[in-house]
FIDO-860195 format. One record per residue (C-alpha): residue in three letters; chain; x, y, z. Coordinates in Angstrom, 2 decimals. Each point is the difference from the previous one (the first is absolute). Layout:
! residues N
+------+-------+---------+---------+---------+
! resn ! chain !       x !       y !       z !
+------+-------+---------+---------+---------+
!  ALA !     A !       X !       Y !       Z !
...
+------+-------+---------+---------+---------+
***
This chain:
! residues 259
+------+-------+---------+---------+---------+
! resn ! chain !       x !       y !       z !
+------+-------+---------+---------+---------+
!  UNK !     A !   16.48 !   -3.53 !    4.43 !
!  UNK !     A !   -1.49 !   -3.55 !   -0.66 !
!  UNK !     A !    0.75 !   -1.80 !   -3.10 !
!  UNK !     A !   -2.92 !   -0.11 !   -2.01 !
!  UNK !     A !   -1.87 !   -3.56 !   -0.74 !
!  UNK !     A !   -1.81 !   -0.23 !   -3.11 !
!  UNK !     A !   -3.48 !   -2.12 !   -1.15 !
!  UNK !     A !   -0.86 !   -0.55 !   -3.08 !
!  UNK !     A !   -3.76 !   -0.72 !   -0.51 !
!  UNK !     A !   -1.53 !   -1.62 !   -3.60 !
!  UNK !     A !   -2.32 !    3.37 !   -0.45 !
!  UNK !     A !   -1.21 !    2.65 !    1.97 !
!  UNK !     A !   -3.19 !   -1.66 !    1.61 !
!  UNK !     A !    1.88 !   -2.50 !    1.48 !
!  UNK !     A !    2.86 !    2.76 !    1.24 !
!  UNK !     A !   -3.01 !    2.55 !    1.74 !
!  UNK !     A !   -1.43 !   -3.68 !    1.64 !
!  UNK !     A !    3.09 !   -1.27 !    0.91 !
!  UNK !     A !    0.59 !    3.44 !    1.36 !
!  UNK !     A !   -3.26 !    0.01 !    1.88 !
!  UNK !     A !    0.83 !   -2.81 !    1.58 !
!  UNK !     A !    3.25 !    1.10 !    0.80 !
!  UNK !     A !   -1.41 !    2.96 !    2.39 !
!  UNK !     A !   -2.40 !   -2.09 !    1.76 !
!  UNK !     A !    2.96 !   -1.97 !    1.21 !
!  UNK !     A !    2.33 !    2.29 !    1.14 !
!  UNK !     A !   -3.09 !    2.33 !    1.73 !
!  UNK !     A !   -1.14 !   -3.15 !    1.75 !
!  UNK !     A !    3.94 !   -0.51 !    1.06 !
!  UNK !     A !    0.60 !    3.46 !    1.19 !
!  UNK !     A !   -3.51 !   -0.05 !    2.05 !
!  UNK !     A !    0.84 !   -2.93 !    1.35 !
!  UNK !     A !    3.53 !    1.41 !    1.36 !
!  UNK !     A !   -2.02 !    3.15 !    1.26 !
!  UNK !     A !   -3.33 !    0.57 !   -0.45 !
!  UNK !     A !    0.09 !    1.92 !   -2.55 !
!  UNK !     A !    1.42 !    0.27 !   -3.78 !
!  UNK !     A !    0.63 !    3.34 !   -2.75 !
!  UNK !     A !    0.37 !    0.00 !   -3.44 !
!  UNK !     A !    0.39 !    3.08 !   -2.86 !
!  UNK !     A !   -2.02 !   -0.61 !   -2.90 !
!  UNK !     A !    0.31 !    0.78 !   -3.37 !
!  UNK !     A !   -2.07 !    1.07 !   -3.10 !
!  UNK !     A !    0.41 !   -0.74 !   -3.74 !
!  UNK !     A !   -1.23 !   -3.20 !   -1.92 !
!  UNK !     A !    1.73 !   -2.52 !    1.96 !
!  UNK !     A !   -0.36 !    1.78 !    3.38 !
!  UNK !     A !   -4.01 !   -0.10 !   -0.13 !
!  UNK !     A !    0.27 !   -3.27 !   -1.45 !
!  UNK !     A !    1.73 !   -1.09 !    3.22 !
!  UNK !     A !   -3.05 !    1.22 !    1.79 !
!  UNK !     A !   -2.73 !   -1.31 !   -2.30 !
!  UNK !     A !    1.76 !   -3.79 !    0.33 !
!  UNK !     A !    0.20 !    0.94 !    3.98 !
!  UNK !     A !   -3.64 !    1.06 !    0.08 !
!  UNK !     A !   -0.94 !   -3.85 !   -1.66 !
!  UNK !     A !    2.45 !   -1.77 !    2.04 !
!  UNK !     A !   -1.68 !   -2.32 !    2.86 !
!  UNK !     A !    2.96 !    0.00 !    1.98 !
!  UNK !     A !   -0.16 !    3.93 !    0.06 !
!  UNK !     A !   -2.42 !   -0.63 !    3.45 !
!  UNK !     A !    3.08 !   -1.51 !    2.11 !
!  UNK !     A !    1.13 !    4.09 !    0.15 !
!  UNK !     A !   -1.38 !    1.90 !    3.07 !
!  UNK !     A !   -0.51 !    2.52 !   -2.45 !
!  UNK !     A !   -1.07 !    2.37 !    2.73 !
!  UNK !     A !    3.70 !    0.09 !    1.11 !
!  UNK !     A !    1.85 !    0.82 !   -3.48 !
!  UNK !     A !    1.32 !    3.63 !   -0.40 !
!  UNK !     A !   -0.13 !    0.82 !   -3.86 !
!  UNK !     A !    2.12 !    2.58 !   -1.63 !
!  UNK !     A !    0.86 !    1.24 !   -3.47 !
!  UNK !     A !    3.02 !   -0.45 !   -1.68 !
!  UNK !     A !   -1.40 !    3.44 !   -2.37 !
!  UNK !     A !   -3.26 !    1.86 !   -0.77 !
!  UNK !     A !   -0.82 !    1.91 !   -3.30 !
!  UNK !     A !   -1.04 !    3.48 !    1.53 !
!  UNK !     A !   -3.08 !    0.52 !   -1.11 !
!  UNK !     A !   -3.66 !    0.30 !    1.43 !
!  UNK !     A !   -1.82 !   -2.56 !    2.71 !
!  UNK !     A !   -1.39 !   -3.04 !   -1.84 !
!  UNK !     A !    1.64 !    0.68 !   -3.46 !
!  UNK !     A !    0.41 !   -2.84 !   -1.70 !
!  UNK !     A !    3.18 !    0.31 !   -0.61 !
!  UNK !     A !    1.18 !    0.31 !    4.07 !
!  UNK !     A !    1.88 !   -3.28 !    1.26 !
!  UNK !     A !   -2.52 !    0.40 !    2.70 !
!  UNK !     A !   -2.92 !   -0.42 !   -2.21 !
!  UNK !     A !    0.74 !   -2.82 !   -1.71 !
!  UNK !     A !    1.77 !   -1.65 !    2.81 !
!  UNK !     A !   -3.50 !    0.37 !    1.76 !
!  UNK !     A !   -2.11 !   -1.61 !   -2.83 !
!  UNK !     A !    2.18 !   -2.82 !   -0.17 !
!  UNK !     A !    0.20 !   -0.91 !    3.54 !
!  UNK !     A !   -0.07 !    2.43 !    2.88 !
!  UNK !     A !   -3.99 !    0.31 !   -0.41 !
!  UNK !     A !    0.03 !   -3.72 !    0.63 !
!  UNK !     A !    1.58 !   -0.40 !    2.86 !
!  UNK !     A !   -0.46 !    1.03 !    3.39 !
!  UNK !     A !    2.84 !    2.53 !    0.04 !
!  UNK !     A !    0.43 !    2.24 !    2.98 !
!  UNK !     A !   -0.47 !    3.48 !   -1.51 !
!  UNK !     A !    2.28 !    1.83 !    2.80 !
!  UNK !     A !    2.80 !   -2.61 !   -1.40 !
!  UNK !     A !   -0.24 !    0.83 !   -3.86 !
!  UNK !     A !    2.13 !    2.87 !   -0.45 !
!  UNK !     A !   -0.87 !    1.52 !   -3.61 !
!  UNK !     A !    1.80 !    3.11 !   -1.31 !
!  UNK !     A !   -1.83 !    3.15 !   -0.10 !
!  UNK !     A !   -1.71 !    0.32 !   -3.32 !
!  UNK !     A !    0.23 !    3.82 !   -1.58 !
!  UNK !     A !   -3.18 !    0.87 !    1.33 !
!  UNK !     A !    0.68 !   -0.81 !    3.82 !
!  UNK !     A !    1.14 !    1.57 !    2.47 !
!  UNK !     A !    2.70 !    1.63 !   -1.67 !
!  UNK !     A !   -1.32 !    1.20 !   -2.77 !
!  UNK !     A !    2.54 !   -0.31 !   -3.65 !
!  UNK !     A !    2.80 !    0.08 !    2.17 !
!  UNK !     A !    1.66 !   -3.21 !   -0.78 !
!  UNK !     A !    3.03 !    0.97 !    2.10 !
!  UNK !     A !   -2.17 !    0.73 !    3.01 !
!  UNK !     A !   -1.44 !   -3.60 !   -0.20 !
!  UNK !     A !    3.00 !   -1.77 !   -0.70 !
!  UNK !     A !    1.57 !    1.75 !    3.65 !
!  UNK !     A !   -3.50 !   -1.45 !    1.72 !
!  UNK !     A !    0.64 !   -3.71 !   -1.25 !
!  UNK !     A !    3.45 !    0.40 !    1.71 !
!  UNK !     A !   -1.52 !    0.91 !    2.84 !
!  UNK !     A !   -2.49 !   -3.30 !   -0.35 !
!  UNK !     A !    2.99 !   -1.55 !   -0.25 !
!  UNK !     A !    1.90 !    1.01 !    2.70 !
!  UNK !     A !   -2.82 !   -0.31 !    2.52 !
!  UNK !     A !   -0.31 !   -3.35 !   -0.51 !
!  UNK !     A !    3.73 !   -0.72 !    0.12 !
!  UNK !     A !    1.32 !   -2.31 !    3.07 !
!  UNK !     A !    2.94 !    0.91 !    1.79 !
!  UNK !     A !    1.16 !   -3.47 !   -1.34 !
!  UNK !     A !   -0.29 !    1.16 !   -3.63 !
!  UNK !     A !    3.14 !    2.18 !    0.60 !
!  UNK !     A !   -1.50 !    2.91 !   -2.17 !
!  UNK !     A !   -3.16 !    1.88 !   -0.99 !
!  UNK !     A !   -1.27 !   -2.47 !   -1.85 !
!  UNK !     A !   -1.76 !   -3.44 !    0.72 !
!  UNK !     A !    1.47 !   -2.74 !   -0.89 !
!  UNK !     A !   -2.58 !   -1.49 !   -2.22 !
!  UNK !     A !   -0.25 !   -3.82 !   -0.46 !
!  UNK !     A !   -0.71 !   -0.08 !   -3.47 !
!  UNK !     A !    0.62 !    3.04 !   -2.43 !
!  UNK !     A !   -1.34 !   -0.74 !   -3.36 !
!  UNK !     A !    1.36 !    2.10 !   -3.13 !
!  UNK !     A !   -1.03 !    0.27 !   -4.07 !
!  UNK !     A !    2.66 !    0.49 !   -2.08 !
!  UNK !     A !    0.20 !    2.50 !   -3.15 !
!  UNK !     A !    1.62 !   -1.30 !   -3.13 !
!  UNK !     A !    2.50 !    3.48 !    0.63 !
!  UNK !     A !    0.66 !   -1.73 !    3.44 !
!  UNK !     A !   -1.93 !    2.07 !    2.36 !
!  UNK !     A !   -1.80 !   -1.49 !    3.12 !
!  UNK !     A !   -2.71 !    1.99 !    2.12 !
!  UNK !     A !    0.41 !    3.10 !   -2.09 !
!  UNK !     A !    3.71 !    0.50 !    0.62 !
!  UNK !     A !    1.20 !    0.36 !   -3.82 !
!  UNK !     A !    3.70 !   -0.10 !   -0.94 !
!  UNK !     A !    1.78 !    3.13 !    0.15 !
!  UNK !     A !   -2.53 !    1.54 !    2.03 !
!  UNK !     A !   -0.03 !    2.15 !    2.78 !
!  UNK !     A !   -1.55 !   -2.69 !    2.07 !
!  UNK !     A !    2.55 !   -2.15 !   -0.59 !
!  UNK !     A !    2.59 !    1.49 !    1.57 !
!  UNK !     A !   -1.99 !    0.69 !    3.33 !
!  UNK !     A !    1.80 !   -1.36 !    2.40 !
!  UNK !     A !   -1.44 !    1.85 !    3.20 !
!  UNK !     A !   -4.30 !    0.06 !   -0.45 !
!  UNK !     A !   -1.74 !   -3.22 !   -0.02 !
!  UNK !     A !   -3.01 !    1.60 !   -2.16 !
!  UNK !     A !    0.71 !    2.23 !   -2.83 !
!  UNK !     A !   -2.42 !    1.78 !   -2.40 !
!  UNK !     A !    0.68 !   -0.77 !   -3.64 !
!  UNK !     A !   -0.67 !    2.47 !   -2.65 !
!  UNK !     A !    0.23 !   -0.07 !   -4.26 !
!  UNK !     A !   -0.08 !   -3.58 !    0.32 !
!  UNK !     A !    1.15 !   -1.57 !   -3.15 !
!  UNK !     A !   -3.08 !   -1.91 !    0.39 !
!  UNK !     A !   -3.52 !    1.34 !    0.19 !
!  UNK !     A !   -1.48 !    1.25 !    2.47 !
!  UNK !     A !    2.78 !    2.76 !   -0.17 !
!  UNK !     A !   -0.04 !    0.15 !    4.71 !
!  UNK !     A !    0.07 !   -2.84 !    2.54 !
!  UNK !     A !    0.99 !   -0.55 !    3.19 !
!  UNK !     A !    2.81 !   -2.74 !    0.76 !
!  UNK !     A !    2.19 !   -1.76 !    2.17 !
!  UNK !     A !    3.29 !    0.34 !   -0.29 !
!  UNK !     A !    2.71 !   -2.68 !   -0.50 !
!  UNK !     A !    1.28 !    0.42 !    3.85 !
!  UNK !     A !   -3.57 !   -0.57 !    1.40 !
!  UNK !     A !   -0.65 !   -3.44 !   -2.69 !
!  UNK !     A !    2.74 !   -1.31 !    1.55 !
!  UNK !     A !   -1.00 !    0.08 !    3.44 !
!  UNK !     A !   -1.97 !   -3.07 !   -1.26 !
!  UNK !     A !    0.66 !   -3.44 !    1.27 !
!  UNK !     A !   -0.94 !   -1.26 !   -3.55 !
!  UNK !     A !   -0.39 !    2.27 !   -3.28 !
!  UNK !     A !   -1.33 !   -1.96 !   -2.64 !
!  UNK !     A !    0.14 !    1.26 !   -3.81 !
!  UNK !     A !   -3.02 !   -1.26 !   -1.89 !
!  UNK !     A !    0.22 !    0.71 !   -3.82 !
!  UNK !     A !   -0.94 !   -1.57 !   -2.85 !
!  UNK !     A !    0.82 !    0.04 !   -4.03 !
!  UNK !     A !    2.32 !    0.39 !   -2.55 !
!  UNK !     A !    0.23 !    3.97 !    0.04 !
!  UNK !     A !    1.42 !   -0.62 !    3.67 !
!  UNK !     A !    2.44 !   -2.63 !   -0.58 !
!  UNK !     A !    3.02 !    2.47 !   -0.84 !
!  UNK !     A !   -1.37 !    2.11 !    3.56 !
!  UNK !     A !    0.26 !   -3.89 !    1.71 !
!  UNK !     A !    3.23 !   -0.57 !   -1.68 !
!  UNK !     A !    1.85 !    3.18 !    1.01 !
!  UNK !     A !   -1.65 !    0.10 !    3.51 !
!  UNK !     A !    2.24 !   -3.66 !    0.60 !
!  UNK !     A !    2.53 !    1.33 !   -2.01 !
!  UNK !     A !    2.44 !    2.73 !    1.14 !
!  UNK !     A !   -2.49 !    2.31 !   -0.52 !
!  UNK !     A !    0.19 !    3.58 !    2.68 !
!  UNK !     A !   -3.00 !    0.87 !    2.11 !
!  UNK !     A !    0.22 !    3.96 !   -2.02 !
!  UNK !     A !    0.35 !   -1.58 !   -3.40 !
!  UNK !     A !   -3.21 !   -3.03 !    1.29 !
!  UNK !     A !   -1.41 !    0.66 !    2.65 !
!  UNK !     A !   -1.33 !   -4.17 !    0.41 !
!  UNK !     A !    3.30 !   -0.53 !    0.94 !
!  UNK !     A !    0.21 !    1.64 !    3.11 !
!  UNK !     A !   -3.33 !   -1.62 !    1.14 !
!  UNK !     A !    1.57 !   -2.20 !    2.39 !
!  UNK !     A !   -1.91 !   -1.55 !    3.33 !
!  UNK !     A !    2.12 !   -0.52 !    3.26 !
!  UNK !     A !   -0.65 !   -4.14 !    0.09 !
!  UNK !     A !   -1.31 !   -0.40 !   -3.82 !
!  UNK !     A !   -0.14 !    1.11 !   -3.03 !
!  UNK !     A !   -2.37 !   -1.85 !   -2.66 !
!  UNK !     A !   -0.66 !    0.35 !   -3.75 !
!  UNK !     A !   -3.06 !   -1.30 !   -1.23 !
!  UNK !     A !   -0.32 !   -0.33 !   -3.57 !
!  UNK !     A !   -1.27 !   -1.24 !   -2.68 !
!  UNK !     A !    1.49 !   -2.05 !   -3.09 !
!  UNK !     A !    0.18 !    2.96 !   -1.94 !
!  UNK !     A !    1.43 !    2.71 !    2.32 !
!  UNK !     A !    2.41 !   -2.46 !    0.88 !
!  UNK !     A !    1.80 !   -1.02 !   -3.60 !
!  UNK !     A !    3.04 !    2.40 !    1.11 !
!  UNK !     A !    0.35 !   -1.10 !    3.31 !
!  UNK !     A !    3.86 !   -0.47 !    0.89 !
!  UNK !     A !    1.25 !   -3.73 !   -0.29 !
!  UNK !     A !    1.27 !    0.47 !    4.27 !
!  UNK !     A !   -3.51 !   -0.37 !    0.67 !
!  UNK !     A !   -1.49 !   -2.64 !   -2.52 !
!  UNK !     A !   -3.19 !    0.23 !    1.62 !
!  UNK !     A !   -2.15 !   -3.22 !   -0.26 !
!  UNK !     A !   -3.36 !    0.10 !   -1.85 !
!  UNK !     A !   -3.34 !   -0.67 !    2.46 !
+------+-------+---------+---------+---------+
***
């Protein structure tokens, strides 16, 4: 797995801009190589504020964003258009604004979809997303996304694979459904750690003091089972954005500058 890189930003406006910008970039790079360009989004304070900065950002217009498959990185299971859904939120902030392809934003079925409150049942159809839209050059059912972007928990979890958790030690299923999460809502729907790293780039956005022991021990020596950040690795990069505060623990190796 890639080394990680980290950035430290001043606070976290300037860490979901930078961030923004960041995505425009490498979408405009990878449709430029071939036409077209994926990335897995991500929910939570700094995830939506990635989307709100996108949503302002001029330079958001050189993206054919016609030609961008969108994915989840998790989804609280609960009912269409809760508040609370990834999807929801993720769709106020930008996806309303844009002229997304609908048959190329691939949401997670909500608990009142087409399979009902069977979490496990929609977890096996997003694998099956997935898969379909796997190339026989992504050696695996899973795309190989261009940007995956992750949250991180101050108990070290990304998506909502927790430490010590069952989903943590998946090492076969690409899409797991997550139940008595330590966090509420108690059921989701995740990726696993196999399928994030099928990423060319996973980038771990987080910000604040309450994560800077996660940040540190994610770095650190720190086991996938024990925090789960850790094993969030992409195949060509892995970045941490943070900000000052989540990053007053970060090991000396990396002595990230401040921007």
């Amino acid at each position: 797995m890639t080394r990680p890189q980290v950035v430290v930003h001043s606070s976290p406006e300037l860490l979901a801009a930078a961030a923004a910008a960041r995505l425009v970039t490498r979408l405009v790079d990878a449709q430029t190589a071939r036409g077209t360009a994926s990335v897995v989004l991500t929910g939570g304070g700094t995830g939506i504020a990635v989307l709100e900065q996108l949503r302002e950002l001029p330079a958001r217009d050189a993206v054919d964003w016609s030609r961008v498959d969108m994915y989840w990185g998790d989804e609280r299971f609960l009912p269409a258009g809760d508040p609370e859904r990834n999807e929801t939120q993720a769709r106020a902030a930008l996806l309303d604004h844009l002229p997304v392809d609908p048959e190329r934003v691939h949401v997670m079925e909500p608990s009142d979809g087409r399979f009902g409150d069977d979490p496990e049942a929609a977890a096996a159809d997003y694998a099956e997303v997935l898969a379909r839209a796997a190339r026989p050059e992504d050696h695996g059912p899973v795309p190989t996304f261009d940007v995956c972007m992750l949250g991180v928990g101050g108990e070290g979890h990304v998506a909502s694979v927790f430490p010590a958790s069952p989903a943590v030690y998946e090492t076969e299923r690409t899409v797991v459904a997550v139940r008595n999460c330590p966090k509420p809502p108690p059921t989701r729907v995740s990726l696993t750690l196999p399928a994030i790293r099928h990423a060319t780039e996973v980038w771990l956005l987080t910000t604040g003091d309450a994560k800077a022991a996660a940040v540190s021990m994610a770095l650190g020596e720190a086991g996938e089972v024990q925090l789960p950040a850790a094993g969030a690795r992409g195949q060509l990069r892995t970045l941490w954005m943070l900000d000052r505060s989540a990053a007053t623990k970060v090991p000396g190796m990396f002595v990230p500058p401040l921007v």
